[in-house]
N, CA, C and O atoms as a GROMACS GRO file, in nm:
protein
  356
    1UNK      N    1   3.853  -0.350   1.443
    1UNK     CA    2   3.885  -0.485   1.475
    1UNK      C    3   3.870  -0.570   1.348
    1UNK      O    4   3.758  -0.558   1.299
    2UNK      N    5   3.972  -0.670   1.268
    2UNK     CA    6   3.960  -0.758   1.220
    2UNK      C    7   3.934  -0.864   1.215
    2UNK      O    8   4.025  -0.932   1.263
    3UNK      N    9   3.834  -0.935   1.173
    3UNK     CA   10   3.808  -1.081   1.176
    3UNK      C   11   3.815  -1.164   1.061
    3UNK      O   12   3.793  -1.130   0.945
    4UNK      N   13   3.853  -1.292   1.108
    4UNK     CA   14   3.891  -1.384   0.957
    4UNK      C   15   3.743  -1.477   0.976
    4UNK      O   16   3.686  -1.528   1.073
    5UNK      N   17   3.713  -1.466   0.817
    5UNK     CA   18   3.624  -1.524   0.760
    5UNK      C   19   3.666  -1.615   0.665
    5UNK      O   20   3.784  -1.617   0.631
    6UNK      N   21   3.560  -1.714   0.604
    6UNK     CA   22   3.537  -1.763   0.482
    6UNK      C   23   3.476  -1.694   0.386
    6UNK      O   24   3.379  -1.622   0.410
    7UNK      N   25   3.521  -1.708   0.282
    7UNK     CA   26   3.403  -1.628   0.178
    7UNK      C   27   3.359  -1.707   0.091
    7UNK      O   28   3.412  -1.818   0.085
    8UNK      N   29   3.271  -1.681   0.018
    8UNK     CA   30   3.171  -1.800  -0.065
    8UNK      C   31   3.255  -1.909  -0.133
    8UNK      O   32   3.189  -1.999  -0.185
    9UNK      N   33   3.438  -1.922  -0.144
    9UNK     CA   34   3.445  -2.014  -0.251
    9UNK      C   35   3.532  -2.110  -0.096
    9UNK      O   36   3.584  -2.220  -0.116
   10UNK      N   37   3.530  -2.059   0.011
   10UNK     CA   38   3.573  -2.117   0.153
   10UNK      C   39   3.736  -2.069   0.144
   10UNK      O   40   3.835  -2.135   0.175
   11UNK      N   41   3.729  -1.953   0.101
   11UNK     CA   42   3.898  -1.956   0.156
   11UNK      C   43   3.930  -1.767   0.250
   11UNK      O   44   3.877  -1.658   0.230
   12UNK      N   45   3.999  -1.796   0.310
   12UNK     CA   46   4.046  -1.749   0.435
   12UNK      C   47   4.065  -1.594   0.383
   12UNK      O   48   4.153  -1.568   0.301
   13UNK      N   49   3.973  -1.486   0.438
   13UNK     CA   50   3.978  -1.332   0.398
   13UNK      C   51   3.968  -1.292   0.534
   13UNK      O   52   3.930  -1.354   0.634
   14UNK      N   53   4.010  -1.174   0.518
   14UNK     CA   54   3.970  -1.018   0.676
   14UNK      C   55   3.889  -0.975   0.648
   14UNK      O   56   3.878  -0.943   0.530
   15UNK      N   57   3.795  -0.951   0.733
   15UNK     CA   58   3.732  -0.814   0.730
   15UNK      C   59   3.673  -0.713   0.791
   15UNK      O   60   3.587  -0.784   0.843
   16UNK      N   61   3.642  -0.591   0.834
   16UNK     CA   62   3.714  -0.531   0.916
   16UNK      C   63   3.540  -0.530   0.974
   16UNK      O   64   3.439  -0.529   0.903
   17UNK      N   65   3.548  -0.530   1.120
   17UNK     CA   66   3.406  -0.530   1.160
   17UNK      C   67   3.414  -0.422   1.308
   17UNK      O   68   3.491  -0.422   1.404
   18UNK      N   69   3.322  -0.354   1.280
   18UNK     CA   70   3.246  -0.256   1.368
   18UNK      C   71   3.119  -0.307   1.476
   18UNK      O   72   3.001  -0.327   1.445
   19UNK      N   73   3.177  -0.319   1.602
   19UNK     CA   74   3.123  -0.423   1.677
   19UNK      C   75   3.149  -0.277   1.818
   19UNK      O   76   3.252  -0.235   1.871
   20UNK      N   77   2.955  -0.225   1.841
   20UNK     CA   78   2.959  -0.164   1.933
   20UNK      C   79   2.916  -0.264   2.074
   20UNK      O   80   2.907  -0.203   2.180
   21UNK      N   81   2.898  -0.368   2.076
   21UNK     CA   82   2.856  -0.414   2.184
   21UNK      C   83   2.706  -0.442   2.278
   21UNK      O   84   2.667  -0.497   2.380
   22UNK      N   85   2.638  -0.333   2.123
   22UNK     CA   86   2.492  -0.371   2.179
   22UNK      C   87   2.422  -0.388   2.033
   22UNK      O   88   2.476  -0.386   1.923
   23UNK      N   89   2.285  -0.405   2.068
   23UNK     CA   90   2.180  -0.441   1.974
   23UNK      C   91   2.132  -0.287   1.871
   23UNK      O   92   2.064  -0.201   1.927
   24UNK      N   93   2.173  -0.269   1.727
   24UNK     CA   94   2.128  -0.173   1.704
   24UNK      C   95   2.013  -0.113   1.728
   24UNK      O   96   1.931  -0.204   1.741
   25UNK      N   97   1.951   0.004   1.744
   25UNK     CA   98   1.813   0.012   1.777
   25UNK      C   99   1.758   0.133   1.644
   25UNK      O  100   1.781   0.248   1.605
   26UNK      N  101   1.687   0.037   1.616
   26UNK     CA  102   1.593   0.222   1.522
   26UNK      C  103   1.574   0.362   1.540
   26UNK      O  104   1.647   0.389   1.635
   27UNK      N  105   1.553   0.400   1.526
   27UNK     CA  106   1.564   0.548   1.545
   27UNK      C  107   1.391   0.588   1.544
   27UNK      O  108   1.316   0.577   1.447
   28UNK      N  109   1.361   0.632   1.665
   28UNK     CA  110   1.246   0.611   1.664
   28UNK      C  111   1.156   0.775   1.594
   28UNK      O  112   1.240   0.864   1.580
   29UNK      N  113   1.048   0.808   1.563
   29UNK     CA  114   1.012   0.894   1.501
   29UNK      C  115   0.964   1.033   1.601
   29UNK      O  116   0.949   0.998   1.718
   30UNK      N  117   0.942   1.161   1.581
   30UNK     CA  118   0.978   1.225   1.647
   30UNK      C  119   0.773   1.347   1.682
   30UNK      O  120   0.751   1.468   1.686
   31UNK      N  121   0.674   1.211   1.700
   31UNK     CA  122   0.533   1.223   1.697
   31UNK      C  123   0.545   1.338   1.864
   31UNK      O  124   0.458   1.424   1.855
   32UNK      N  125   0.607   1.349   1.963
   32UNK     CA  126   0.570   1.458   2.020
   32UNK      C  127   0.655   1.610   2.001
   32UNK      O  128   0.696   1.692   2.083
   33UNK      N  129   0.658   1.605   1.883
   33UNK     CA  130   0.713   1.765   1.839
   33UNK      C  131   0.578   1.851   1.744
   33UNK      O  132   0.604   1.954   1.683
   34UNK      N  133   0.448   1.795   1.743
   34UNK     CA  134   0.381   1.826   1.660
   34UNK      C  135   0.298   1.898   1.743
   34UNK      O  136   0.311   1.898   1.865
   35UNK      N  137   0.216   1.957   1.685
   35UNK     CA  138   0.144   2.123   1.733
   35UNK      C  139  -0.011   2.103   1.674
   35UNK      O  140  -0.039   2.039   1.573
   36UNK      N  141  -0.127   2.190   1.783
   36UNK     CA  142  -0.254   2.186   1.729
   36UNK      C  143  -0.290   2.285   1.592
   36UNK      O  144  -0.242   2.398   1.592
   37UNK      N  145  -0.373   2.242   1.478
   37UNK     CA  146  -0.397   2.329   1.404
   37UNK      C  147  -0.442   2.482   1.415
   37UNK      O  148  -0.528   2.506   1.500
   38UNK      N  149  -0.420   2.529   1.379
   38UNK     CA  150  -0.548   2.671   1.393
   38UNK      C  151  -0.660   2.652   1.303
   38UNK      O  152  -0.667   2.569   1.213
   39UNK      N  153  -0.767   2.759   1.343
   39UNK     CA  154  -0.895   2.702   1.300
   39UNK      C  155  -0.870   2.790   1.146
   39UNK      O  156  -0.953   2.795   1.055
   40UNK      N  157  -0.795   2.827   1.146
   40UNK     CA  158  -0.769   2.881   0.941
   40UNK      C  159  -0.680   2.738   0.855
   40UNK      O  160  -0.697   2.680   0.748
   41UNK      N  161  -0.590   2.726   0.956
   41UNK     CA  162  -0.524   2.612   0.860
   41UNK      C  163  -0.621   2.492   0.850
   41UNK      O  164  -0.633   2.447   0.736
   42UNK      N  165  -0.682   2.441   0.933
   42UNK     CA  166  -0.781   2.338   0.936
   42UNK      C  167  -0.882   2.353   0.805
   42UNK      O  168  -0.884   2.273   0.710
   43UNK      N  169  -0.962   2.466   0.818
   43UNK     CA  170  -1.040   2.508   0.726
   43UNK      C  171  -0.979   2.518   0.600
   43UNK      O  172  -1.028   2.465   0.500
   44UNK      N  173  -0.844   2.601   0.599
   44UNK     CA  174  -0.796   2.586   0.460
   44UNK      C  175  -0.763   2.463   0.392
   44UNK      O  176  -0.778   2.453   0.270
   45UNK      N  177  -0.696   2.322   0.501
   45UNK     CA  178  -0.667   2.210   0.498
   45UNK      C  179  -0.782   2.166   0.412
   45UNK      O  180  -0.739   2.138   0.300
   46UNK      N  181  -0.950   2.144   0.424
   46UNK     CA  182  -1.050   2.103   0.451
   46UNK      C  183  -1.077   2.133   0.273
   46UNK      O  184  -1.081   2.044   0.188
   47UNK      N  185  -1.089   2.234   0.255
   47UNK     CA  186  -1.102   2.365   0.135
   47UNK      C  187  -1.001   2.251   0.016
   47UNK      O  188  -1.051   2.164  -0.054
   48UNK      N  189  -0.901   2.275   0.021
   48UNK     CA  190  -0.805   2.284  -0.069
   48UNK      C  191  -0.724   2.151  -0.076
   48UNK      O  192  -0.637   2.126  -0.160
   49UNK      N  193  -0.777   2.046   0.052
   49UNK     CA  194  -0.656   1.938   0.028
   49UNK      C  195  -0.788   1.832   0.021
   49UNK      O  196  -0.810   1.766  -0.081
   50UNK      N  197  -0.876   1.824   0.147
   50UNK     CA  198  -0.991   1.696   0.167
   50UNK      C  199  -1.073   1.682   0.051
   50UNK      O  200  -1.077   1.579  -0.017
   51UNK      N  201  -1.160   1.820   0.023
   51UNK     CA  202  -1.348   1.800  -0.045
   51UNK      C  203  -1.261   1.795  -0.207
   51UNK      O  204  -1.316   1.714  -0.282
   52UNK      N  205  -1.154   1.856  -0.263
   52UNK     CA  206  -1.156   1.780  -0.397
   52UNK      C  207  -1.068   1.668  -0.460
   52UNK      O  208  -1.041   1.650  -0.579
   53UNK      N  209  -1.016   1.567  -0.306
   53UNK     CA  210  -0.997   1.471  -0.338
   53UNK      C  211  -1.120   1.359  -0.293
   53UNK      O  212  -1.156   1.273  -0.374
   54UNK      N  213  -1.179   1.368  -0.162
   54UNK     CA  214  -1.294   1.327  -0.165
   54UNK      C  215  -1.384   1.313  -0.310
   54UNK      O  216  -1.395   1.202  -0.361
   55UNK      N  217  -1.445   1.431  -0.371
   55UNK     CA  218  -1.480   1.475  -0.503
   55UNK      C  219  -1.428   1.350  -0.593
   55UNK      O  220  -1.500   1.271  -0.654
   56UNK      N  221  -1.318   1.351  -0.590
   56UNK     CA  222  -1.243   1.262  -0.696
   56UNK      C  223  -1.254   1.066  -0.681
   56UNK      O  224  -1.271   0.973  -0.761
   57UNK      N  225  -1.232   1.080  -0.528
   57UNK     CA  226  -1.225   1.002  -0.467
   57UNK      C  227  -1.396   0.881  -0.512
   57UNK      O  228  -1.414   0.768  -0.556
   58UNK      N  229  -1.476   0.989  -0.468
   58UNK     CA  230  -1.644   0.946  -0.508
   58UNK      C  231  -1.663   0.888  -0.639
   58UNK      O  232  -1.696   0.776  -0.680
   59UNK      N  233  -1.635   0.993  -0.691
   59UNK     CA  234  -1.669   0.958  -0.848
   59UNK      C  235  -1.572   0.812  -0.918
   59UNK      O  236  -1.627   0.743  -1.004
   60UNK      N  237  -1.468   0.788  -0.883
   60UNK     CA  238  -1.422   0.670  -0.894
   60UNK      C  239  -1.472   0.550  -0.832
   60UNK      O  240  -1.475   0.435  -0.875
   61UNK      N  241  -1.513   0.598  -0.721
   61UNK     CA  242  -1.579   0.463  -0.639
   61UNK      C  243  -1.724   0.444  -0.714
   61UNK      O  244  -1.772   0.332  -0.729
   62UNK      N  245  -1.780   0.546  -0.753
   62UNK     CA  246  -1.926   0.533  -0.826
   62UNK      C  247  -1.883   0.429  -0.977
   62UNK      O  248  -1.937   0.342  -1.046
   63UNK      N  249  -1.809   0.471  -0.974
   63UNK     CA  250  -1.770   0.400  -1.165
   63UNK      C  251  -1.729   0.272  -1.120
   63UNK      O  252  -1.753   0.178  -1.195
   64UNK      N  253  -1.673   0.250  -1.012
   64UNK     CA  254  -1.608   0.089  -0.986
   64UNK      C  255  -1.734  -0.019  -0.967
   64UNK      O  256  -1.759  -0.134  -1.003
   65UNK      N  257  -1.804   0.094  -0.883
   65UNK     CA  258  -1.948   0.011  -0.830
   65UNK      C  259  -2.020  -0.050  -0.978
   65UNK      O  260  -2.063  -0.162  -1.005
   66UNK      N  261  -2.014   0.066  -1.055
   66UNK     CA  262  -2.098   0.050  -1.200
   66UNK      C  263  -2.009  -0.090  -1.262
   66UNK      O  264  -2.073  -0.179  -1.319
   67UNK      N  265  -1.903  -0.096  -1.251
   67UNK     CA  266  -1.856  -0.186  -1.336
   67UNK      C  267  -1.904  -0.298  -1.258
   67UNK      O  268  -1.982  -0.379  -1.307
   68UNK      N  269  -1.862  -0.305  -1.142
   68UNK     CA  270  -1.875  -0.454  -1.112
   68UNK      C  271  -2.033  -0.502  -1.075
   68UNK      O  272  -2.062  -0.606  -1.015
   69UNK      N  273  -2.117  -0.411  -1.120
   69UNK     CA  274  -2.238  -0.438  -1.125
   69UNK      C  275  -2.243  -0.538  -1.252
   69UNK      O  276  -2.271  -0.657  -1.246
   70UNK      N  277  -2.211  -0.465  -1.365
   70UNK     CA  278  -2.214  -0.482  -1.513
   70UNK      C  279  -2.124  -0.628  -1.457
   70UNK      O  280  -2.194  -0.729  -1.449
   71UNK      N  281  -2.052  -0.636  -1.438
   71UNK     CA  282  -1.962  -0.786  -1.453
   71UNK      C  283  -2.017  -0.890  -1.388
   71UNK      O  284  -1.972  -1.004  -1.397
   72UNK      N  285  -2.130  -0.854  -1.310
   72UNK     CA  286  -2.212  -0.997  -1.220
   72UNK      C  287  -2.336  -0.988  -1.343
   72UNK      O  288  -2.381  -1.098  -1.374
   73UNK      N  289  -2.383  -0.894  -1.400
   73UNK     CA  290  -2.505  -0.941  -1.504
   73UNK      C  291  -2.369  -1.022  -1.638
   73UNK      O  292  -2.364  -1.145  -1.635
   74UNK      N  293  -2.322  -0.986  -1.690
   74UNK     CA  294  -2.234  -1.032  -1.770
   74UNK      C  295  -2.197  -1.179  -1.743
   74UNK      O  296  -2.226  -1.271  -1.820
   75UNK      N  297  -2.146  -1.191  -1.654
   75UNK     CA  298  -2.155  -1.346  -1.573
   75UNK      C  299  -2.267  -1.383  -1.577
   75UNK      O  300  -2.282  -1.456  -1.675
   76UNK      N  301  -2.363  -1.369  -1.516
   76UNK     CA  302  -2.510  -1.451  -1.509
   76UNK      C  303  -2.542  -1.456  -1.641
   76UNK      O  304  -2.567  -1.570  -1.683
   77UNK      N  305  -2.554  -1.310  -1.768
   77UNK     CA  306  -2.547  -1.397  -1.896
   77UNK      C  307  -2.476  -1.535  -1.948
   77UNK      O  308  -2.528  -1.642  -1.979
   78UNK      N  309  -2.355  -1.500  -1.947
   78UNK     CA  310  -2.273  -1.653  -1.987
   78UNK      C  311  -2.365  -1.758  -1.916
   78UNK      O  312  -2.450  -1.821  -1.979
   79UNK      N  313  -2.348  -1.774  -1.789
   79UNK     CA  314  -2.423  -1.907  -1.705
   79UNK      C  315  -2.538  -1.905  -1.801
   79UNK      O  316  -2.538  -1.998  -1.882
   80UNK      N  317  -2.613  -1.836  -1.807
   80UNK     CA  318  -2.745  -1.854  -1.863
   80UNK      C  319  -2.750  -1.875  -1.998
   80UNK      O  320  -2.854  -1.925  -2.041
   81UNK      N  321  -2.643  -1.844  -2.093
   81UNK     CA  322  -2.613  -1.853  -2.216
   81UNK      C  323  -2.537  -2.011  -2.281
   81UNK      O  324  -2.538  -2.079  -2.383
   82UNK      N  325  -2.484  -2.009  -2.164
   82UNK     CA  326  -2.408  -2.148  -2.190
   82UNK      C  327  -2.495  -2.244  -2.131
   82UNK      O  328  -2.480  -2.357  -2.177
   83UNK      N  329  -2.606  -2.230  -2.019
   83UNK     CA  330  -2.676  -2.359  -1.952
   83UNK      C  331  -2.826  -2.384  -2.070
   83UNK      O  332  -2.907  -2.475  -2.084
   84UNK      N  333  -2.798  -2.211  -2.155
   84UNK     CA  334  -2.923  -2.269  -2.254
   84UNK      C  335  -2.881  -2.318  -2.366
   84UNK      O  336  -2.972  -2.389  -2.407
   85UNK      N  337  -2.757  -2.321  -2.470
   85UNK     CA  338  -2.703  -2.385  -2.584
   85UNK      C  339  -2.635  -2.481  -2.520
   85UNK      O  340  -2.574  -2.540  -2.609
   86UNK      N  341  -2.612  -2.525  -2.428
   86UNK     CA  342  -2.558  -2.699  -2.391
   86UNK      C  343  -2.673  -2.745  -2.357
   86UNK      O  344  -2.684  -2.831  -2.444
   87UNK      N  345  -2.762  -2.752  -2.299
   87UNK     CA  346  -2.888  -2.852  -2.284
   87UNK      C  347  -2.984  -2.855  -2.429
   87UNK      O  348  -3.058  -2.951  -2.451
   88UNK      N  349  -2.975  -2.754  -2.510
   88UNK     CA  350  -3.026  -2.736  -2.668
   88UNK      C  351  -3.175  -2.688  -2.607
   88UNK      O  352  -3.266  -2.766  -2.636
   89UNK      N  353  -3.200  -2.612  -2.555
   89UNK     CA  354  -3.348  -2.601  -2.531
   89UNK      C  355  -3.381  -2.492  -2.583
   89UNK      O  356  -3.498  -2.455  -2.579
   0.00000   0.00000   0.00000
């Protein structure tokens, strides 16, 4: 089916439109085709995919903690650095 439009400079074009008559709908995802683990894949899952990203996972969060420890004493220096050379004491 063709329909006449305007196009951005307002002058008179076709164009060809695909008009089923209803509201498109998504395509929804397909969560009851999935199956229980076995107790090897689980374990192997556990082994080889979880404890050495966990592992990885830790040790980054330990170093983040460290920094932003260091960045609240670092701050309280300045405050304390700047509230003692502006008052001259």
């Amino acid at each position: 089916m063709k329909k006449k439009i305007l196009d951005s400079w307002k002058r008179p074009v076709e164009i060809e439109v695909f008009d089923t008559g209803r509201i498109p709908q998504q395509t929804e995802l397909q969560l009851n085709m999935t199956r229980e683990a076995t107790p090897e894949e689980h374990k192997e899952w556990i082994e080889k995919e979880l404890l050495p990203l966990g592992d990885i996972q830790l040790k980054f969060v330990a170093m983040m903690s460290v920094i932003q420890i260091a960045t609240l004493g670092f701050m309280l220096l300045s405050f304390w650095l700047i509230g003692h050379f502006a008052t001259g004491e």
